[in-house]
N, C-alpha and C positions, 0 to 999 in steps of 0.2 A: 504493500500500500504506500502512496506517498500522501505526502502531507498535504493538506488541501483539496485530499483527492476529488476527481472528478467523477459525477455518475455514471457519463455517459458509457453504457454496456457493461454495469455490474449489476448483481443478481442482487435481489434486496426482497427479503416477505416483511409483512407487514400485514400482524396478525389482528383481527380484531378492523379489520380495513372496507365495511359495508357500509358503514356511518360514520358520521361528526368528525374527530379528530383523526380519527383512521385514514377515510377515506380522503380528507384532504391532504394529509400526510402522501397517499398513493398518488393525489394530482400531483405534489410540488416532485416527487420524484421520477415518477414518468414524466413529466414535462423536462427535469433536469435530463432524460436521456436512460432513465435506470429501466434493466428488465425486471419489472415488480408484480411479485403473486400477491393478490390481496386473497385471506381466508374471511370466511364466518362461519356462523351455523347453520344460517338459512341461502342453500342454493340459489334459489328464484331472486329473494332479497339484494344477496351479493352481485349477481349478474346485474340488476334491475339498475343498481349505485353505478356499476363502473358504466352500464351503457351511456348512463347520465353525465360521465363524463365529458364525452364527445368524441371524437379521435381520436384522445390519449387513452380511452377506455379499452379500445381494440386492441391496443398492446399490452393490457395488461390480465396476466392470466385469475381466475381464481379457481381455491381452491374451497369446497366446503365442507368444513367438521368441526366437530366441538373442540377444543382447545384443553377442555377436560377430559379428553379422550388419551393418554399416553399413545395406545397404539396408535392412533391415527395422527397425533404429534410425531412420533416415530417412522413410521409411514411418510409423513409430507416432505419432513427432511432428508430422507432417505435418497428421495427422487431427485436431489439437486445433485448427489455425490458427494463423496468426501472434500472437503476443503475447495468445495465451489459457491457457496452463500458469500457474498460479500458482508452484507449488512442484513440485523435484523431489527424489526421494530415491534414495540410486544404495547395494542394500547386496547388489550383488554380490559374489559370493564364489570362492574356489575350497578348497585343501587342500592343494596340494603348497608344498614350499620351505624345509623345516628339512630342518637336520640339520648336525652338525660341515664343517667344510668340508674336512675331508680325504677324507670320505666323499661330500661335498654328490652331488647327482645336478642337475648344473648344465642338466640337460633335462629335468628335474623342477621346478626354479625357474624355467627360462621358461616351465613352461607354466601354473606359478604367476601369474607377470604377464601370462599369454594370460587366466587367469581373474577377474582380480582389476582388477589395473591400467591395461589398454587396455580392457574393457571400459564400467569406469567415468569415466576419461577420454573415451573416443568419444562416448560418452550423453551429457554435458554438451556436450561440443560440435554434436552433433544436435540436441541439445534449444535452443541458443539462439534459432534463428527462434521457436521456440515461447514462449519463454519471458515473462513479463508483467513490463517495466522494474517495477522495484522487487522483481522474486519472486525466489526463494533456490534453490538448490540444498545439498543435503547430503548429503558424503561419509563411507562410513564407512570406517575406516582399521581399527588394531587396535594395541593397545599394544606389541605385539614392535617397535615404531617405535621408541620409546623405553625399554625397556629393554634390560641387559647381561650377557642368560642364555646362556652357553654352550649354542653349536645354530640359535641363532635366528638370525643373519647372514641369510641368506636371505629371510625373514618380515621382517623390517627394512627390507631391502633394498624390497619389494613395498608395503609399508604405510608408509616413510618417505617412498616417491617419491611417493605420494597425500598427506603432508600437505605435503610441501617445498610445493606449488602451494597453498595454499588463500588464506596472504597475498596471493599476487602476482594470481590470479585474483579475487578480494574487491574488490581495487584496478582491476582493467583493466574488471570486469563490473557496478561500482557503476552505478547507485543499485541492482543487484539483489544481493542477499547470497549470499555462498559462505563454509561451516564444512564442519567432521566432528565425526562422534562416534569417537573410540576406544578398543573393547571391550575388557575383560580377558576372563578366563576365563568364558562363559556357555554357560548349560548349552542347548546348539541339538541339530538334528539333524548338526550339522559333527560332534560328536563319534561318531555310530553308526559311523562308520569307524575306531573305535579298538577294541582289544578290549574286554570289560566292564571285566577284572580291573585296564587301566592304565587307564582312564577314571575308572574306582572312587578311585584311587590320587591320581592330578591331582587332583581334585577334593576328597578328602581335605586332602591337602595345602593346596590353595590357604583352605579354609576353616576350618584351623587356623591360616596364616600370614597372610591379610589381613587388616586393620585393621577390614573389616567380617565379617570372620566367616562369610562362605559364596561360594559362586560366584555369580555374575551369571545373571539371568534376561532371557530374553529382553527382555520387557517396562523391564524396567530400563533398557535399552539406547533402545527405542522410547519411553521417554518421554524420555531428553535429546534425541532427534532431535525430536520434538514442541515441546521449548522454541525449538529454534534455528531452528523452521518458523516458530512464532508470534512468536517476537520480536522486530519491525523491529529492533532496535540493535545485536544480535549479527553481527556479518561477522568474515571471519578469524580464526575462533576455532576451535579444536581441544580439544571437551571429553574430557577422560575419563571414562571410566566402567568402571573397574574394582577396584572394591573396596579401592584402596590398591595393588593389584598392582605400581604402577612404585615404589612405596618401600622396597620391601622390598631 
């Protein structure tokens, strides 16, 4: 790999690549020139997104399986070859895992890290036969990591234990690089699960009080993971990206 590498004509999945941060993520890198498999779970779904693309959509393959499948983790990677991944992006997701902890629904938070954190852990560890010394992996995390909003304990809990690993991983997997990005508030389809009226409300909110003045877009998110794909020097780093969100 060299430093600053360029996309054009390396292999790159990006799991978790049907919607919101994913799939922008799969525009800004097929547009950079990269050969990129987006996965999900839902076949029809995933096709449906990249057609949406446009013409970078046709060049980009997918693949569809659950994420919490090992074999079929084992299986996707398998198909690239040994030491022909360049780059992996892992922005799987799930929804559950706030709330006060007197109330917390603690079968609701694991199923939180059934979505989020053993997912994305397992993937990297599949992925490393695949992977090409020098190539990068990137995690995405989420800012309730490090902030200290009453509720969020859980969300913390999910998103601190993906970055607690990205130093010690960075260090054991050199010369290949391991980061994350971590999201504030962006405006995905994570939120149609909210009613309108409180989604209206957060996002109010959030774009009166951040230092940048609106919520986060997808794409905002998909271009810091773009930097830390491209740029050999960056290892061990956990960018933010949310609008000032943890200063507040």
């Amino acid at each position: 790999m060299q430093d600053r590498d360029t996309l054009k004509n390396r292999h790159v999945a990006v799991l978790g690549g049907s919607s919101g941060v994913g799939l922008a993520t799969v525009r800004r890198l097929a547009a950079a020139g990269a050969h990129v498999v987006a996965t999900g779970r839902d076949d029809a779904k995933l096709r449906a997104a990249l057609a949406g693309l446009g013409p970078l959509g046709a060049d980009v393959r997918a693949a569809a399986f659950d994420a919490n499948d090992r074999a079929a983790l084992d299986a996707f990677f398998a198909g690239f070859g040994a030491g022909r991944l360049d780059h992996l992006v892992l922005t799987l997701s799930g929804g559950e895992g706030a709330g006060p902890l007197a109330q917390l629904d603690l079968a609701a938070l694991r199923r939180g890290f059934e979505a989020k954190f053993w997912p994305q852990l397992s993937a990297a560890q599949a992925a490393l036969p695949a992977l090409a010394s020098g190539g990068s992996i990137t995690f995405v995390s989420a800012i309730s990591a490090r902030i200290a909003n009453p509720g969020y304990a859980g969300l913390a809990a999910i998103n601190g234990a993906l970055e607690a690993m990205i130093g010690s991983l960075a260090r054991e997997l050199a010369p290949s690089r391991v980061n994350a990005v971590s999201p504030g508030v962006i405006d995905t389809p994570w939120w149609d699960r909210v009613p309108a009226a409180a989604k209206a409300a957060v996002f109010a909110q959030q774009a009166a009080g951040n230092p940048a003045g609106r919520v986060g877009q997808p794409d905002d998110v998909a271009h810091a993971i773009q930097f830390l794909v491209e740029n050999g020097f960056m290892t061990g780093a956990v960018i933010e990206c949310d609008g000032g969100m943890r200063l507040l």
